[in-house]
C-alpha positions as CSV (number, residue, x, y, z in Angstrom):
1,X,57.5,-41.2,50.4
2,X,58.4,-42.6,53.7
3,X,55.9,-42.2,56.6
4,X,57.3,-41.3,60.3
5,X,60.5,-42.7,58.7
6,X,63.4,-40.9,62.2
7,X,65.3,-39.7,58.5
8,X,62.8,-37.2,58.9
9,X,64.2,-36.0,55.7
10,X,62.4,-39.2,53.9
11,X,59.0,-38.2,54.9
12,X,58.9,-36.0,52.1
13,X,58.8,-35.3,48.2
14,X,62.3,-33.9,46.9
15,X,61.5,-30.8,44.0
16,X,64.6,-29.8,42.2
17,X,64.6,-27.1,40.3
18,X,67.3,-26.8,37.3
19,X,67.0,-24.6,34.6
20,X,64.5,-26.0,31.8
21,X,63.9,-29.2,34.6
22,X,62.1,-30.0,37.0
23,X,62.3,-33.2,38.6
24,X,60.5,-34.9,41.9
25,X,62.1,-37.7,43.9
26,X,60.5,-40.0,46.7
27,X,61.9,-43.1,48.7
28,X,61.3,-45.1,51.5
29,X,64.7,-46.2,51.8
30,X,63.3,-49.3,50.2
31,X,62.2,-48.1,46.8
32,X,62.7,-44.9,44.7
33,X,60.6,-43.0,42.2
34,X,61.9,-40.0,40.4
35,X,60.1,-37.9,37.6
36,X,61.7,-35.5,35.3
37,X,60.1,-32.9,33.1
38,X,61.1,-30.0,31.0
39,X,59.9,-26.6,32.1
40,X,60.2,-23.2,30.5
41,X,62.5,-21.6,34.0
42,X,65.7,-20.3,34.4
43,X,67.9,-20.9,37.9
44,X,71.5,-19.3,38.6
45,X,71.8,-22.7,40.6
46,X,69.9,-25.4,41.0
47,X,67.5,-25.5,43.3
48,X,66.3,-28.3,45.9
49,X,63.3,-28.4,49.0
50,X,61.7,-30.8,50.0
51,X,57.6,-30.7,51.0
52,X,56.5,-32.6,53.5
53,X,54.0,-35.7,52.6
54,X,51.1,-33.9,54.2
55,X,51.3,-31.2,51.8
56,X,52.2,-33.2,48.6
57,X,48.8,-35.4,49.3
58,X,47.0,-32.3,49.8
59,X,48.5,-30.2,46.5
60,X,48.3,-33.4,44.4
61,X,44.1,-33.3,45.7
62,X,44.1,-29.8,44.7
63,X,45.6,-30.1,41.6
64,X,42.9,-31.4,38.5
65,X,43.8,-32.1,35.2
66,X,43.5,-28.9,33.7
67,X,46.1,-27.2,31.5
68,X,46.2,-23.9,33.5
69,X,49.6,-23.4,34.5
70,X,50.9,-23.2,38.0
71,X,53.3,-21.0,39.8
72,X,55.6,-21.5,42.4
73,X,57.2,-19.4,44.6
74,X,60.4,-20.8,47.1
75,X,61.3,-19.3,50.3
76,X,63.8,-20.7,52.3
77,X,61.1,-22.2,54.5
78,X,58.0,-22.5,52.7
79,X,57.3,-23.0,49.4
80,X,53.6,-21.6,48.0
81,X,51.7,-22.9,45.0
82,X,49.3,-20.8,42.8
83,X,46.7,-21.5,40.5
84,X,43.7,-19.5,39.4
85,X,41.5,-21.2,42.0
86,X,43.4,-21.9,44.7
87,X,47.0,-20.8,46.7
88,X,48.6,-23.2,49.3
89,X,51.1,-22.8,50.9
90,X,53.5,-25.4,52.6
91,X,56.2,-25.7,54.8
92,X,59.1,-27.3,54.1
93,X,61.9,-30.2,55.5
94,X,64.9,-28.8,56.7
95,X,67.5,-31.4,55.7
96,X,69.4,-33.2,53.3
97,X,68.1,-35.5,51.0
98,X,69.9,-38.5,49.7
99,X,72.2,-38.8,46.8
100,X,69.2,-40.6,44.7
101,X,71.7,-40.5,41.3
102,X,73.9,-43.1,43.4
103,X,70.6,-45.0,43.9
104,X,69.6,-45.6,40.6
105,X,70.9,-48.7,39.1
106,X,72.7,-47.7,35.7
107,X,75.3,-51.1,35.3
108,X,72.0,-53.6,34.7
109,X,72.5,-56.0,31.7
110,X,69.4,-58.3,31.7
111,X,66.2,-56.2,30.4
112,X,63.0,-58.2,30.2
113,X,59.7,-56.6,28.9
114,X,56.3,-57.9,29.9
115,X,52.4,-57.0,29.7
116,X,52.1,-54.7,32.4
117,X,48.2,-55.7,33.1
118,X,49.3,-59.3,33.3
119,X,51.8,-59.1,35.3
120,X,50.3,-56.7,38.1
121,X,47.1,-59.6,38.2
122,X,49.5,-62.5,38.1
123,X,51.8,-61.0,41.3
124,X,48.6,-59.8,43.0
125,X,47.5,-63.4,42.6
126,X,50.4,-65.1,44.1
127,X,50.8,-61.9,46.6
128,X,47.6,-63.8,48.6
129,X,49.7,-67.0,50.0
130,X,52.9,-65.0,50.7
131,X,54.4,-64.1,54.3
132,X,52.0,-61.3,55.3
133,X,54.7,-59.6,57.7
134,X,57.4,-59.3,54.5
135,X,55.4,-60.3,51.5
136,X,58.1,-61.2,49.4
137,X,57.9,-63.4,46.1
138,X,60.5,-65.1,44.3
139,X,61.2,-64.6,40.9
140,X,63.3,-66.9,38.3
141,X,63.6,-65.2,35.2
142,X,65.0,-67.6,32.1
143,X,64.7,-67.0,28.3
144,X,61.1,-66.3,27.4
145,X,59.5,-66.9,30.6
146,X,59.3,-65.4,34.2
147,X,58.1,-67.9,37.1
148,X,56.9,-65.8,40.0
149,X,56.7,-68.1,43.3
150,X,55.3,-67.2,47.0
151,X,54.9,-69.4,50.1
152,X,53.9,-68.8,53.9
153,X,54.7,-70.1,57.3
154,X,51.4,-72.1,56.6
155,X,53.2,-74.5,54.1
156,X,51.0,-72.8,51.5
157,X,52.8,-72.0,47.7
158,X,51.4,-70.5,44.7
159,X,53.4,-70.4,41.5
160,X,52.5,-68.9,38.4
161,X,53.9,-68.5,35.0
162,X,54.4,-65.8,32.5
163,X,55.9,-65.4,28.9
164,X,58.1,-62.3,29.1
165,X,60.6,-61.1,26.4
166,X,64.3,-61.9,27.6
167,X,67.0,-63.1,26.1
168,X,69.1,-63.0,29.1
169,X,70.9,-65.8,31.6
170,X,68.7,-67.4,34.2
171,X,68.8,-65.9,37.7
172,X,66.9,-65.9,40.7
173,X,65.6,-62.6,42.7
174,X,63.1,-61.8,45.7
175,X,61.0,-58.6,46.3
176,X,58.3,-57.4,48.3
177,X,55.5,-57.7,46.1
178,X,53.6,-54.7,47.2
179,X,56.3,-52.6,46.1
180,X,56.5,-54.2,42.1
181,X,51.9,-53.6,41.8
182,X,52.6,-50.1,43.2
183,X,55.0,-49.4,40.3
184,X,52.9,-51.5,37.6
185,X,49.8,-49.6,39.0
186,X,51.3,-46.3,38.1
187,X,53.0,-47.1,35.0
188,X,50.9,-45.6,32.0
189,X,52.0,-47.6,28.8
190,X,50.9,-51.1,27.9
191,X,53.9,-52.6,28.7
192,X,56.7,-52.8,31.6
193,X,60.8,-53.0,31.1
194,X,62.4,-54.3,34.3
195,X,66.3,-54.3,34.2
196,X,68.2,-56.1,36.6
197,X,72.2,-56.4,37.5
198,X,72.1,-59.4,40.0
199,X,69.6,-60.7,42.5
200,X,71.4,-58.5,44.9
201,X,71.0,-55.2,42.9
202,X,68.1,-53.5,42.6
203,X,65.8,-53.7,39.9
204,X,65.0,-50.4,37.6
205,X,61.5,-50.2,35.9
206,X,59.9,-47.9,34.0
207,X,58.1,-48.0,30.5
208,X,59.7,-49.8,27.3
209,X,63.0,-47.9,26.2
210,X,62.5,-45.5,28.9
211,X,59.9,-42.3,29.9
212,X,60.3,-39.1,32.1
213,X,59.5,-41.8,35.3
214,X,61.9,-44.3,36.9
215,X,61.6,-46.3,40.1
216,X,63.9,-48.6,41.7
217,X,62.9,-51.5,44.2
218,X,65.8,-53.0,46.3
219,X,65.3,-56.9,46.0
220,X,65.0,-59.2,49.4
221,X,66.5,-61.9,50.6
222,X,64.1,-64.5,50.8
């Protein structure tokens, strides 16, 4: 979610409510995440509100890990959330929120699958000597390996290797790094699957063969 982001509409969580779905969506306007999941609810149409960050970092406190079930009830301002405990109550964004289905990348052709653990330590290594205002990295991606580089208006470089599974051609893409060790911190299986168009074209990732989660980083120029 975007903080104080003028497309106020951004500084929020998107819930959309379809019938057997329900699916959140966040962005930045630099990166995406979006998380589907089947639910037992039926909808004439579907339904969309968006809840304000405040209230998303405050229900996802509430929430624990228990299987009680929660209900929600939508108003065309507020939205409240029940559980045996608790009952908050939110209001919401009055606006628009992007066509994210335009935003995810669905033409990508190179795929390349890594240890996710490896590859969150080896960017947060090379993250140190990067630009601190942009923190972008370069990476070259080639058969079998991914070289991830970073340098600094100091002159300083680090460079760092890492076997990956691709079979793809070479090419050569930037990204704030920040961005790629939120995603790998979240991700829940051993393993990462990055697939990317061009180094123009942002980069999808989620877990191997895909799960209910996606995000999307736009790339940098660099």
């Amino acid at each position: 979610m975007a903080q104080q982001d003028v497309r106020y509409y951004l500084n929020g969580l998107l819930l959309e409510i379809q019938t057997n779905l329900l699916r959140a969506v966040a962005t930045d306007g630099h990166r995406l995440a979006m998380c589907s999941r089947s639910v037992e609810v039926v909808v004439e149409q579907s339904q969309k509100l968006i809840v304000p960050r405040k209230g998303i970092l405050e229900l996802s406190r509430l929430l624990d890990d228990s299987d009680e079930p929660v209900s929600l009830t939508l108003g065309s301002t507020h939205v409240r959330v029940h559980t045996g405990d608790f009952t908050f109550t939110s209001k919401l964004i009055d606006g628009k929120f992007p066509d994210y289905e335009r935003v995810v990348p669905r033409n990508g052709d190179k795929v390349l699958l890594a240890e996710r653990a490896d590859l969150r330590q080896m960017l947060s290594r090379t993250a140190i000597l990067s630009n601190e205002k942009y923190r972008g990295v370069r990476l070259y991606l080639e058969p079998g390996n991914l070289k991830v580089m970073a340098n600094n208006p100091e002159q300083e470089e680090a460079e760092e290797n890492i076997a990956v599974e691709y079979n793809g051609a070479a090419m050569e893409i930037g990204f704030n790094v920040g961005y790629l060790v939120d995603v790998l911190s979240v991700l829940n299986e051993d393993r990462m699957q990055m697939t990317l168009a061009n180094s123009n074209s942002s980069a999808l990732m989620e877990e191997p063969g895909g799960g209910d989660a996606l995000y999307v980083v736009m790339p940098m120029r660099l």
